[in-house]
C-alpha positions in Angstrom: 121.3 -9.5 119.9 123.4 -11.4 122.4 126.4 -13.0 121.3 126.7 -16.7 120.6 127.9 -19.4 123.3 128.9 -22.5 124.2 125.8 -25.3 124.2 127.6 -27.0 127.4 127.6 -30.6 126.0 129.9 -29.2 122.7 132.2 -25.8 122.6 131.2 -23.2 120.3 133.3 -23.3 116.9 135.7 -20.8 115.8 135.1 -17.6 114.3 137.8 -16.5 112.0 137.3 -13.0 110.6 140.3 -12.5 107.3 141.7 -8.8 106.8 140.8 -9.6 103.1 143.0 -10.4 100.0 143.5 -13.3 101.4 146.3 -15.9 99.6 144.6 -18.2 97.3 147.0 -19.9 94.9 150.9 -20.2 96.4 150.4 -20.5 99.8 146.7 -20.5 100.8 147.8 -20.6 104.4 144.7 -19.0 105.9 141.9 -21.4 103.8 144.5 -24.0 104.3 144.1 -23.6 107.9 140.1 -23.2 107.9 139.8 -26.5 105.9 141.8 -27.9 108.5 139.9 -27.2 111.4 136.4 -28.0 109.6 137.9 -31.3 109.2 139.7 -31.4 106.3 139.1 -33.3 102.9 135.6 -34.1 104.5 134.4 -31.3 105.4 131.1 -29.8 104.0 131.3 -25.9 103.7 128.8 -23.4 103.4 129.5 -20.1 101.2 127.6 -16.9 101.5 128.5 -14.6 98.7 126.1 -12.1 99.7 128.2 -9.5 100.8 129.6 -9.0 97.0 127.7 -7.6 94.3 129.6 -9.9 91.6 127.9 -12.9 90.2 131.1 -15.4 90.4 132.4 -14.5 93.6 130.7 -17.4 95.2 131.8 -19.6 92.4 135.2 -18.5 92.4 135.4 -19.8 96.6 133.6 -22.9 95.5 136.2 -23.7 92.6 139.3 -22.8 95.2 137.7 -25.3 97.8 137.5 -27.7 95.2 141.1 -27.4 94.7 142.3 -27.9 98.0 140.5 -31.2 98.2 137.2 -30.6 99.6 134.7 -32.3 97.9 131.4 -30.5 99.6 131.5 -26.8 99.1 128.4 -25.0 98.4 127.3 -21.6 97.1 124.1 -20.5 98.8 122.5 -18.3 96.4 121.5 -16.0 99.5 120.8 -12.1 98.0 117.3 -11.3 99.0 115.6 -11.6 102.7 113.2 -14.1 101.4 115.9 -16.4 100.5 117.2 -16.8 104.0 113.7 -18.3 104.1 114.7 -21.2 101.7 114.5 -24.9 103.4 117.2 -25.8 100.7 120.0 -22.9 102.5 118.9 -24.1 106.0 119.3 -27.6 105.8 122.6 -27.2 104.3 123.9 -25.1 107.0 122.2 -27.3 109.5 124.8 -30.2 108.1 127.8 -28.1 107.5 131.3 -28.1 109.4 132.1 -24.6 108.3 130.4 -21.3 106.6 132.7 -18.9 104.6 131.2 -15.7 104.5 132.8 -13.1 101.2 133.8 -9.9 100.9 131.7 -6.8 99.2 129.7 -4.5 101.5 128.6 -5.4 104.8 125.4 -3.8 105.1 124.5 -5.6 102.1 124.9 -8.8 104.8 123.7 -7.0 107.5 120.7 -5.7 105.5 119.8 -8.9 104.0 120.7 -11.8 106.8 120.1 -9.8 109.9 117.3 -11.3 112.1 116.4 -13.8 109.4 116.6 -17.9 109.9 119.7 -17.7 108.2 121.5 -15.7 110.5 119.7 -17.6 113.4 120.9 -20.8 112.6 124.6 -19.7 112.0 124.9 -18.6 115.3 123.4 -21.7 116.9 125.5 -23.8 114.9 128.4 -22.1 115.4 127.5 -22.3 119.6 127.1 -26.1 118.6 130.8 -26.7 117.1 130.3 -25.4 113.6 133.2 -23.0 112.4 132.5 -19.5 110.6 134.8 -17.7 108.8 134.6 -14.7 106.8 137.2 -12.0 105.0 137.1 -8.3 104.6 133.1 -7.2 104.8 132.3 -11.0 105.7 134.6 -10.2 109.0 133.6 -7.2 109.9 129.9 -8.6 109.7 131.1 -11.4 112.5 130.8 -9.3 115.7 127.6 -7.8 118.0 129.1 -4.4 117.0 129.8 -4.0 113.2 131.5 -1.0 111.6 129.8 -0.2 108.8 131.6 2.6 107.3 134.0 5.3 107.7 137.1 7.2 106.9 140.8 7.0 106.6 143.4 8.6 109.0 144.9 8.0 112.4 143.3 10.2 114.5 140.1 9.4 116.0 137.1 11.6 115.8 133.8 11.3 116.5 132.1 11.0 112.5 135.2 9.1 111.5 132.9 5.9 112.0 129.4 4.3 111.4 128.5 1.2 113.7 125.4 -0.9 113.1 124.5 -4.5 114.3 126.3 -7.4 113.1 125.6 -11.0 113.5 126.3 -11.2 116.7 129.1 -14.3 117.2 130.9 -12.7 119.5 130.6 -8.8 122.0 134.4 -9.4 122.9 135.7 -7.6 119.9 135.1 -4.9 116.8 136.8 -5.7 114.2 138.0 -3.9 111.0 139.8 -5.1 107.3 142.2 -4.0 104.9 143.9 -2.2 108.3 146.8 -1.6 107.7 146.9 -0.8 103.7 143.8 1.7 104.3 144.6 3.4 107.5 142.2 2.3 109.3 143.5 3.3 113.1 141.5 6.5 113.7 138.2 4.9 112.9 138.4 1.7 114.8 139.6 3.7 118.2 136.7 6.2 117.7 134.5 2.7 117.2 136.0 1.7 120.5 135.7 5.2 122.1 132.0 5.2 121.9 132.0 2.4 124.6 135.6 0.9 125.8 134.1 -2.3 126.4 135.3 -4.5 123.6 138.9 -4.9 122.0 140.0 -3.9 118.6 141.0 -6.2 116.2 142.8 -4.4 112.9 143.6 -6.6 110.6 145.6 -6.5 107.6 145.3 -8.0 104.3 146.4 -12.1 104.0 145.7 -12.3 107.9 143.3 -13.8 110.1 142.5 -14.4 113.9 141.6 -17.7 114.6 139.7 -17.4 117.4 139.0 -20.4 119.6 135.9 -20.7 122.2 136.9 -18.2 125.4 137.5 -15.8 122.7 141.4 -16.2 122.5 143.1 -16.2 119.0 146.1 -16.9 117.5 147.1 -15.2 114.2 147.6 -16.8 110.7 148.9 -15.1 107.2 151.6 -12.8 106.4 150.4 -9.4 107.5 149.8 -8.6 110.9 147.1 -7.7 113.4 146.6 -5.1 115.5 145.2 -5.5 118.9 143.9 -2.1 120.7 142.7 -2.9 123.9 140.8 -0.1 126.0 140.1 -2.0 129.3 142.6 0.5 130.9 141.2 3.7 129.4 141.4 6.6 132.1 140.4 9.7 129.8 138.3 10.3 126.7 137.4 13.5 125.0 134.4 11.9 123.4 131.8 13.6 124.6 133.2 16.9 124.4 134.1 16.5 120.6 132.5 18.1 117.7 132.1 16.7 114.4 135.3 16.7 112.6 137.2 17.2 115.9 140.4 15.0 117.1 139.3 12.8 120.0 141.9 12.4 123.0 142.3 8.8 124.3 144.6 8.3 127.3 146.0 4.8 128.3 144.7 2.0 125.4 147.2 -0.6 124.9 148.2 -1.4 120.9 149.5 -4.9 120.5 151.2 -5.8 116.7 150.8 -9.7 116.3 151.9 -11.8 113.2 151.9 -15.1 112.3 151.9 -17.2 115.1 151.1 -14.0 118.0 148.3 -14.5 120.7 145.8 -13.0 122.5 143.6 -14.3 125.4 140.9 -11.7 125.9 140.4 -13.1 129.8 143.6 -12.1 130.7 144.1 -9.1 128.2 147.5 -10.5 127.4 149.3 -10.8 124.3 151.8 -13.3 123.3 154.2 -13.4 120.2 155.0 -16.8 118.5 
């Protein structure tokens, strides 16, 4: 599944993958943000609550966009394959600024959207202009590369991790959720390790990457986000590792961003506020 692009007439919209636990009452600064770019009190917003296995998660989002003024936000009541078949989901997509993807389990996304109309038209939309956003499993779901699984701890090693296809918005980066509060180093270096061609994007709970077309981002919430970038790798002890073995990994560069931070994935380059 290649990743989405720009149209050419119109630049692709931004995908915003959330660490989870994001603010929703004091200072909502990340949905705050997301209604913002999707145009604000006008906006028409698409949520998938597919991801979580409880039956008001999507009507919880919908009450919360509600409250910060916007007047069209939608539960689609995606949860089997045949649903992503439904005219009625489509067409409200199709007119959408924005779709806000929930956490749960992302193989429960990946499982039920994955190669379906659904997950076709959310990536040419979002190639069109429309924005996507999506916290904890509904981030990790964003990318070509998806980690599906895994375990806690620093060190890499080779079973530490589980990758499967994701939606396929973007092959510039892997991302994982909850980073920083779950440990989640080890695994998303041993994601990387398999093949050092994206970057990793840890991020931690109540913060998001707001990542423009040209795959640069800037950072928004009160955690922070951890950038590992392998383009530089000279050594890996991948392939000699055994299951349950500590992988070496020589030369990848860790960036901590907070609010305000940058990245620009052309240039590999980060930049604080």
């Amino acid at each position: 599944m290649c990743p989405s692009s720009d149209t050419g007439s119109q630049k692709r919209g931004y995908i915003i993958p959330i660490g989870g636990a994001e603010e929703k009452l004091h200072n909502p600064a990340i949905l705050d943000r997301f209604v913002e770019i999707c145009g604000g009190k006008k906006a028409r917003i698409a949520i998938i609550p597919t991801a979580s296995e409880l039956e008001d998660t999507g009507r919880n989002y919908e009450k919360l966009f509600r409250k910060l003024g916007i007047q069209h936000a939608r539960v689609l009541p995606i949860i089997t394959r045949e649903d992503c078949q439904s005219s009625e989901n489509l067409e409200y997509i199709e007119r959408a600024d924005g779709v806000f993807m929930t956490g749960g389990n992302q193989l429960r996304l990946s499982t039920t959207l994955g190669g379906t109309p659904v997950a076709q038209l959310i990536r040419r939309r979002n190639a069109a202009g429309m924005h996507v956003a999506g916290t904890s499993a509904g981030a990790a779901f964003m990318p070509e590369h998806m980690i599906a699984g895994g375990y806690e701890g620093s060190t890499p090693s080779p079973d530490m991790v589980t990758l499967a296809p994701g939606l396929g918005l973007t092959n510039s980066f892997i991302i994982d959720q909850h980073f920083r509060q779950r440990d989640r180093i080890g695994r998303l270096l041993t994601a990387l390790a398999y093949n050092p061609f994206a970057v990793g994007i840890g991020l931690d709970e109540d913060t998001a990457a707001f990542i423009r077309p040209g795959d640069d981002l800037e950072v928004v919430g009160s955690g922070g986000i951890t950038i590992l970038d392998p383009s530089d790798l000279s050594y890996s002890s991948m392939d000699k590792a055994r299951r349950g073995e500590p992988v070496s990994l020589i030369d990848v560069k860790l960036h901590i961003l907070i609010a305000g931070g940058r990245f620009e994935i052309a240039a590999r380059k980060a930049f604080s506020e």
